[in-house]
C-alpha positions as CSV (number, residue, x, y, z in Angstrom):
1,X,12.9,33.8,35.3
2,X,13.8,36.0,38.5
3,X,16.0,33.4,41.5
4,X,16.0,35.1,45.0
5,X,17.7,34.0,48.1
6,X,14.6,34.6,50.1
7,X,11.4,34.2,48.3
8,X,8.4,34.7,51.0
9,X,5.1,34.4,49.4
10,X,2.8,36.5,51.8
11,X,3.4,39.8,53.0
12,X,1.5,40.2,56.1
13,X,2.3,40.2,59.6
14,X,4.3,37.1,59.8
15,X,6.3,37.6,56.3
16,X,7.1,41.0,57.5
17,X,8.5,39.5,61.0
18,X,10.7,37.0,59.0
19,X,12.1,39.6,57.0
20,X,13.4,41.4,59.9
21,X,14.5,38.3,61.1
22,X,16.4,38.0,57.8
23,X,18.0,41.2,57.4
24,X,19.4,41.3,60.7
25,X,21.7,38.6,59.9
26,X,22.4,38.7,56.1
27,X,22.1,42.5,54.9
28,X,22.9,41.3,51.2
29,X,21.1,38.4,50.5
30,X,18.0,38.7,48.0
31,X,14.6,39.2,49.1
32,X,11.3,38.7,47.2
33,X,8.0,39.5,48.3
34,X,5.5,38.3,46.7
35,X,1.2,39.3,47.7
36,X,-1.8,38.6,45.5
37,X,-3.1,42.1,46.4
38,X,-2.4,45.2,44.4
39,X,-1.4,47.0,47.7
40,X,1.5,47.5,49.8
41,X,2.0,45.2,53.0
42,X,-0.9,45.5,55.5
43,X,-2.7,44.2,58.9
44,X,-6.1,42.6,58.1
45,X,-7.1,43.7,61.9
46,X,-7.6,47.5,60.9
47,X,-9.6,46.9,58.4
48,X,-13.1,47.1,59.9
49,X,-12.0,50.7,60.7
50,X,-11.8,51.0,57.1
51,X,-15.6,50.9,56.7
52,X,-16.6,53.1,59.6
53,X,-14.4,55.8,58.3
54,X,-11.8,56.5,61.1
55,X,-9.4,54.9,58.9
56,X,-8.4,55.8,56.0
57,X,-7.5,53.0,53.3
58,X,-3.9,55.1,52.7
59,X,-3.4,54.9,56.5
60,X,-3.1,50.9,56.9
61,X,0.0,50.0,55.2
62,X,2.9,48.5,57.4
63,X,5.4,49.1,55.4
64,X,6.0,51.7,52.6
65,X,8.0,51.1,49.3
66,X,11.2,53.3,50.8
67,X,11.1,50.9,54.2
68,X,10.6,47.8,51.7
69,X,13.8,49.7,49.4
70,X,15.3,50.4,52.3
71,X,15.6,46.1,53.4
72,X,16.5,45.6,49.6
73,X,13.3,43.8,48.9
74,X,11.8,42.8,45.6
75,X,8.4,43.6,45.8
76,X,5.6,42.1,44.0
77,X,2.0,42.7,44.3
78,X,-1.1,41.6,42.6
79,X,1.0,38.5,42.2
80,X,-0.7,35.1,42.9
81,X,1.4,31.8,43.1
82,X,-0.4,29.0,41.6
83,X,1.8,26.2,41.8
84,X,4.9,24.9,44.4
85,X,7.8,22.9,42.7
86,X,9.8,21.7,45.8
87,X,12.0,19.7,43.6
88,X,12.7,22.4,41.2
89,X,13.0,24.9,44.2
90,X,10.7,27.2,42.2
91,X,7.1,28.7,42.0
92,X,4.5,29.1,39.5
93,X,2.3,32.5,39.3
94,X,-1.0,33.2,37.6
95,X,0.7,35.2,35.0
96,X,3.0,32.3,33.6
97,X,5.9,33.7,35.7
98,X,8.8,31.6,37.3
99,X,9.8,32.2,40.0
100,X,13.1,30.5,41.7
101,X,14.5,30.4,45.2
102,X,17.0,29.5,47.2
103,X,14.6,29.1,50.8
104,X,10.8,30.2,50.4
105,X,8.4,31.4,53.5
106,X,5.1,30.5,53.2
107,X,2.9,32.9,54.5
108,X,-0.1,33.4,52.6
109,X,-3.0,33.4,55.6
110,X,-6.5,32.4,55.8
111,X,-9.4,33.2,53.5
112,X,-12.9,33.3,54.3
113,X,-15.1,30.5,53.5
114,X,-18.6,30.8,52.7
115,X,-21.5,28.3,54.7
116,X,-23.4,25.5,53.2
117,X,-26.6,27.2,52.8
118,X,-28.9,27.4,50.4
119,X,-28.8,30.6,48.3
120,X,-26.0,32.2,50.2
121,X,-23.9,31.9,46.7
122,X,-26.1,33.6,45.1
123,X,-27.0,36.4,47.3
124,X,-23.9,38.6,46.4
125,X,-23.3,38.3,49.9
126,X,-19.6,40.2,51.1
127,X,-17.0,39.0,53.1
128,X,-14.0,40.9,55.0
129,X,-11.1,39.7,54.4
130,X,-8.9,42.2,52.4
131,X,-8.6,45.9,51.6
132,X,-10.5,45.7,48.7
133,X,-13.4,43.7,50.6
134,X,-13.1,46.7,53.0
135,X,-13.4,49.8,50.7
136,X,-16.5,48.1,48.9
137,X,-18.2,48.1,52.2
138,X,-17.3,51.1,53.2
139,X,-19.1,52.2,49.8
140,X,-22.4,50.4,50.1
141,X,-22.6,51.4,53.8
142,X,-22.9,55.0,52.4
143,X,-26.4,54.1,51.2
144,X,-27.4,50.9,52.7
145,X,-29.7,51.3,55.7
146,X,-29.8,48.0,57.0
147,X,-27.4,44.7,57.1
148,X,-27.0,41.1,58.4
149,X,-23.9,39.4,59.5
150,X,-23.7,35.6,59.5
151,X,-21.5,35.1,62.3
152,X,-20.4,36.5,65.8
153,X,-17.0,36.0,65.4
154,X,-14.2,39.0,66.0
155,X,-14.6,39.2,61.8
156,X,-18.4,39.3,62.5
157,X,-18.5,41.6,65.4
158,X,-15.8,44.2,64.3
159,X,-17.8,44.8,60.9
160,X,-21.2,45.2,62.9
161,X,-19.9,47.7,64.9
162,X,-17.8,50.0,62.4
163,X,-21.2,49.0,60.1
164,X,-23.2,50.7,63.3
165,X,-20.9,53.7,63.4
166,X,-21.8,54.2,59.5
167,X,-25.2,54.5,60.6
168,X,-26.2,50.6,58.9
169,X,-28.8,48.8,61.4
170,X,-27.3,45.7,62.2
171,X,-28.5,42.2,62.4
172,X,-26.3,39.4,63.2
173,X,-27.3,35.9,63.7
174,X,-25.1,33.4,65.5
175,X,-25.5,29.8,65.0
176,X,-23.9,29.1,68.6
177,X,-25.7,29.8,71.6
178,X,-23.1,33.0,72.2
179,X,-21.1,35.5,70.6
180,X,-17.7,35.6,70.5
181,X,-17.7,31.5,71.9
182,X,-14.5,30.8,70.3
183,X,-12.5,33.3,72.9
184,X,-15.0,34.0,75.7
185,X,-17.3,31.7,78.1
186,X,-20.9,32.3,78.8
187,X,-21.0,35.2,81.5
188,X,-17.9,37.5,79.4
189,X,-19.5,36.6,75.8
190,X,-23.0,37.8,77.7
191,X,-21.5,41.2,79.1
192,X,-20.5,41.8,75.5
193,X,-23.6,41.0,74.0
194,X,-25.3,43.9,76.4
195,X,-23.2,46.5,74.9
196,X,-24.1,45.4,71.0
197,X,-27.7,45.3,71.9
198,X,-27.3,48.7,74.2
199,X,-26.2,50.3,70.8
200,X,-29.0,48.8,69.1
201,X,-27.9,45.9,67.1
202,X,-29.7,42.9,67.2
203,X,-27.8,39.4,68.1
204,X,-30.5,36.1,67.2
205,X,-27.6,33.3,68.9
206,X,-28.8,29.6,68.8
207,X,-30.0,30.2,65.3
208,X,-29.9,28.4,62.3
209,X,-30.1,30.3,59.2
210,X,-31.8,27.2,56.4
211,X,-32.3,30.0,53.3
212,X,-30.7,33.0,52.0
213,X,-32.9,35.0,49.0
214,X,-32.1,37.8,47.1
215,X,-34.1,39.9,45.3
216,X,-34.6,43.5,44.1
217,X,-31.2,44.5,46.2
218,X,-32.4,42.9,49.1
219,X,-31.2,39.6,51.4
220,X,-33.7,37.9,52.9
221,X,-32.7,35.4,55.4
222,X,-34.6,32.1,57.0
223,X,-34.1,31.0,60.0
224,X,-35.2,27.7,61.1
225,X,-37.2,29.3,63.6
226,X,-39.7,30.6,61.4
227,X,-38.7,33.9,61.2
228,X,-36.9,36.2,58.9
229,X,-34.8,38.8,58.7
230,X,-34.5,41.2,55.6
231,X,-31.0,43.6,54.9
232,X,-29.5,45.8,52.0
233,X,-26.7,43.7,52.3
234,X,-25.5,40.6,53.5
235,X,-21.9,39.7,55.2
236,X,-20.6,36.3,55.7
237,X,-18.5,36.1,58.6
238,X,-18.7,32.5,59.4
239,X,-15.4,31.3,59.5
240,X,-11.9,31.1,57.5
241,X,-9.5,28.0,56.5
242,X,-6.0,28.3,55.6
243,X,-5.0,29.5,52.1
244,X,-2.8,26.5,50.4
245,X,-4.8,25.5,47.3
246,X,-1.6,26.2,45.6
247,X,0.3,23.3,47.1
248,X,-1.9,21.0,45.2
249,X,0.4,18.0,44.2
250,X,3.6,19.5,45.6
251,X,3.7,16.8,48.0
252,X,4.0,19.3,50.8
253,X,2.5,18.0,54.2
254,X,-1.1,19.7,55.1
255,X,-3.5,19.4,57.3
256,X,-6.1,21.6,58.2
257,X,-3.3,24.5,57.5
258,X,0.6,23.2,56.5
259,X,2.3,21.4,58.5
260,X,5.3,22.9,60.5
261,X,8.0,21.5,63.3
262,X,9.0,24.0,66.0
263,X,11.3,26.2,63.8
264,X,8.7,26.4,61.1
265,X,10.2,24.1,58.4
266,X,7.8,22.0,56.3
267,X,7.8,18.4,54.9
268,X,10.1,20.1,52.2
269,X,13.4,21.1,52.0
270,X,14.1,25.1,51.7
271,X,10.2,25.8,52.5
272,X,9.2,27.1,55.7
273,X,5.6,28.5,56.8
274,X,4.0,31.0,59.0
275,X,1.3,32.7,60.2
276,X,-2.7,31.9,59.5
277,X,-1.3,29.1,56.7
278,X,0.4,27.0,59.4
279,X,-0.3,24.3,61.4
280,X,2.0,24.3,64.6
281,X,2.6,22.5,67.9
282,X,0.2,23.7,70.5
283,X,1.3,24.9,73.8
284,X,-1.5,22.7,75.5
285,X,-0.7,18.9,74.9
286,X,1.5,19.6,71.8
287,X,-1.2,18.8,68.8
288,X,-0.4,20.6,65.9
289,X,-3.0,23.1,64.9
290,X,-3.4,26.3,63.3
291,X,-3.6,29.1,65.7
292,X,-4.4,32.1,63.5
293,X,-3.9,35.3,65.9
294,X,-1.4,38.3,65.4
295,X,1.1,37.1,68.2
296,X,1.5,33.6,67.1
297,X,2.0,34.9,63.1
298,X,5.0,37.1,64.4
299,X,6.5,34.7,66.8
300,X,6.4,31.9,63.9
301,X,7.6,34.6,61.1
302,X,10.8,35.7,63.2
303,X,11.4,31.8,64.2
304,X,11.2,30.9,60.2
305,X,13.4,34.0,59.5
306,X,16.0,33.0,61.9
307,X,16.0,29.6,60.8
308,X,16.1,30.5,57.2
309,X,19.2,32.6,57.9
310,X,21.0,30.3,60.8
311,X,21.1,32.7,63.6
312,X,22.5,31.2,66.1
313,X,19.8,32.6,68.8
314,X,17.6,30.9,67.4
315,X,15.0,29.5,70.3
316,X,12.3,26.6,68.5
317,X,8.6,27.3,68.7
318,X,7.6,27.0,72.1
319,X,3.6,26.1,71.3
320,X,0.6,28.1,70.2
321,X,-1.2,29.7,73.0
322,X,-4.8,31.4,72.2
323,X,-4.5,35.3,72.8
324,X,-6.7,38.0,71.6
325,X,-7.3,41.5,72.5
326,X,-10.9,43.1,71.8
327,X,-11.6,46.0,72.1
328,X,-15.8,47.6,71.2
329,X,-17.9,50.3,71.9
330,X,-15.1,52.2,73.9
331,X,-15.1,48.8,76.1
332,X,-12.0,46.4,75.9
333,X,-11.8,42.6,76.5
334,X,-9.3,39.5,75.9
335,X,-8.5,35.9,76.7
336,X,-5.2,33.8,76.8
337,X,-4.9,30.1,76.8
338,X,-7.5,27.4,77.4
339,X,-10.1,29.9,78.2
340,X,-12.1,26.8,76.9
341,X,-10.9,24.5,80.0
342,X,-13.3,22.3,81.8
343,X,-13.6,23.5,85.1
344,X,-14.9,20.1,86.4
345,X,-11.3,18.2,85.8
346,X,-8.8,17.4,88.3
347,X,-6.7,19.9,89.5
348,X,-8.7,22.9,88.0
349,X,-9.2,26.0,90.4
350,X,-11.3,29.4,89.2
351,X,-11.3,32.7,90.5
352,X,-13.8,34.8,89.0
353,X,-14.9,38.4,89.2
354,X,-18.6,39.1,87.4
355,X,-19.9,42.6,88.1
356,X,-22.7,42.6,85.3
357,X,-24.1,46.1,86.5
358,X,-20.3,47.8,85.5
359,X,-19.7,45.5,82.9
360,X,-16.7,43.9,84.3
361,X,-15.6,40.3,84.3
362,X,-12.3,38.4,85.3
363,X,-11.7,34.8,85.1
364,X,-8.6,32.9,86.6
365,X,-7.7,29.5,85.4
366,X,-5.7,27.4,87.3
367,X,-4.3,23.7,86.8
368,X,-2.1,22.4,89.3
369,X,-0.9,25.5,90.9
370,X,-0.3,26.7,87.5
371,X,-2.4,29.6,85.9
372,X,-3.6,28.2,82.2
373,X,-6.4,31.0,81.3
374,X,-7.3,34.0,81.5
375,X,-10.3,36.5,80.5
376,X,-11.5,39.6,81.1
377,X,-14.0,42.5,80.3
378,X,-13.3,45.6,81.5
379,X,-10.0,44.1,83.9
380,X,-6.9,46.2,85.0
381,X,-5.2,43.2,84.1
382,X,-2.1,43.4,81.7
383,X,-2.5,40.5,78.9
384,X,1.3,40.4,78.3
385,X,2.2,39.6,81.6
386,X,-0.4,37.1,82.1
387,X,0.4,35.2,78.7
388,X,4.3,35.1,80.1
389,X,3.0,33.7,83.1
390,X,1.2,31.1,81.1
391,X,3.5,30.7,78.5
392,X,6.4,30.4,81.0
393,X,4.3,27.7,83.4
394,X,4.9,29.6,86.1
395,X,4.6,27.9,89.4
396,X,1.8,29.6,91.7
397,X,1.6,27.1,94.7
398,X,3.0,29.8,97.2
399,X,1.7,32.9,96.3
400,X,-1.8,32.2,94.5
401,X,-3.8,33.9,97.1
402,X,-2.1,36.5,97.1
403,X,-1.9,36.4,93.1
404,X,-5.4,35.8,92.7
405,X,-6.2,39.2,95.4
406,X,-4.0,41.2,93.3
407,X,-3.4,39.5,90.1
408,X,-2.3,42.7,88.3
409,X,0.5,43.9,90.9
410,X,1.6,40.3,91.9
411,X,2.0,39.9,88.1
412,X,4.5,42.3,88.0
413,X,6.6,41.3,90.6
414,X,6.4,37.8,89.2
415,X,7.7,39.0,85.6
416,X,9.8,41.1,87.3
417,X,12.0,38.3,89.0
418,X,11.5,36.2,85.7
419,X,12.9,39.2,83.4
420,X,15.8,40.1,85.8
């Protein structure tokens, strides 16, 4: 039975922040990492690259064993934990191990979860989730022709293009009336949408898939329509929930991921959590959610980290705020904070930019002189300075017009005086 200072289960983006966070105060405590995958630590984002080609599997990694010897860390991998004993501060693995602790990060992500429809369980469909989900792609895109994807997602739309560039015809259906409609409104989601279908991919949104049959090595798929659509393979890209199956009776709070205050502790003494796995304040009203994107899981790693070790800089969890960078077809796009925001409430003011024929879109949110979104396809804008100005409630009231004429210079001054 192996004890460890540190014991963070996880070894992704936010694990990886909180040991940082870790060694920078205490150089001599032990570390554990522990990852159900037989590789070393690395970003889920790069993995549609992966079955393109332009990556190479042995070019992902985030960390290599001497930066991982170098932090003093024990490293385990192909390691899955099956079972949390707060009481006992220790953990159960699949292979009958022990494993004890002193503080423990919880950090294990989301996994992909598969739709309620008829067949799709037995269609061998794929999902993309890990590297291993990413090489096998990458090996039946070398002789697959044709594919659908469930789902216009980022999961969804990074695999159909990299599938595309692999020289795969791509389907994808979309059971919402746009792509992308978690991160983008109607007129940004549309500009997108042009590209995929300029590159000849075909997007059915507003459809409802009611069947999924396989036979001979093919998918066939129903849609409610009438019609059907046929594919060498079939990718499920329709959504992801928070992994925790192993917190079953450890009395843990959990919600729709685990439940965290604003310096990442749990409902348990010694256990914190992180990343895709937890649920969090939001920045917007303060309900806890889970907002799984690769800022927020290194934010809430280095909080839990510094909490864990009681550094003294220690500044709580301000809120989740929605940020996401996109980037397709040599074309780049994003969205930070309530992109989702009524525009008919009180005190909301737009300013908008559409120039379909150059594929360019900019949206402005404000609420109460303050800006609270912002999107764009094809912008100058700088998202980093414009989630600071979100994040940091900036107050607009005497130079929006000016702001909104020249969002991207204006910006800088604005962060300038903040920063100085």
């Amino acid at each position: 039975m192996s004890h460890s200072n540190y014991l963070i289960i996880g070894s992704s983006h936010a694990a990886l922040s909180a040991l940082e966070a870790i060694r920078i105060q205490d150089t001599e405590g032990s570390i554990t990492l522990v990852t159900q995958e037989d590789t070393l630590p690395y970003s889920p984002t790069i993995l549609p690259y992966v079955i393109s080609g332009q990556i190479d599997p042995e070019q992902i990694f985030l960390r290599d064993a001497e930066a991982l010897d170098r932090h003093r860390v024990t490293f385990k991998k192909g390691a899955r934990v099956v079972a949390v004993d707060p009481a006992n501060h220790s953990v159960s693995m699949d292979s009958g191990e022990t494993l004890k602790y002193e503080k423990m990060l919880l950090a294990t992500g989301a996994e992909p979860t598969l739709p309620p429809i008829p067949g799709v369980k037995d269609a061998s469909c794929h999902v993309l989730r890990t590297l291993g989900d990413a090489v096998r792609l990458q090996s039946i895109a070398q002789k697959a022709k044709s594919a659908i994807i469930l789902g216009a997602g980022l999961i969804g739309m990074h695999a159909a293009e990299n599938l595309a560039k692999a020289g795969v015809q791509i389907a994808i259906v979309e059971a919402l009336p746009r792509v992308l409609p978690g991160y983008f409104d109607e007129q940004a989601a549309g500009l997108v949408q042009q590209v995929f279908t300029e590159h000849g991919i075909k997007i059915l949104t507003g459809s409802t898939v009611t069947h999924v049959t396989a036979s001979n090595g093919t998918c066939t798929v129903s849609l409610e329509s009438g019609g059907e659509l046929s594919g060498d393979l079939l990718l499920v890209a329709t959504g992801v929930r928070a992994r925790m199956d192993y917190l079953a009776g450890s009395g843990i709070d959990i919600g729709e991921g685990i439940v965290v205050d604003d310096t990442m502790r749990t409902s348990s003494r010694d256990i914190w959590a992180a990343g895709d796995v937890a649920e969090a304040r939001s920045f917007f009203g303060g309900k806890k959610r889970v907002n799984a994107n690769l800022p927020n899981a290194v934010e809430q790693g280095r909080i839990a980290g510094m909490d864990m070790v009681g550094d003294s800089a220690l500044k709580p969890f301000t809120g989740g705020i929605a940020r996401n960078a996109y980037h397709f077809f040599g074309h780049r796009a994003f969205s930070v904070g309530l992109v989702g925001r009524a525009e008919s409430a009180g005190g909301i003011e737009v300013d908008q930019v559409f120039l379909p024929s150059s594929v360019q879109y900019q949206k402005m949110v404000f609420e109460d002189d303050r800006l609270v979104a912002v999107s764009g396809v094809n912008t100058m804008l700088d998202p980093g300075i414009m989630y600071e100005l979100v994040r940091q409630r900036v107050d607009l009231s005497e130079v929006k017009a000016r702001f909104a004429a020249g969002p991207l210079q204006m910006g800088r001054i604005l962060m300038s005086k903040i920063w100085g």
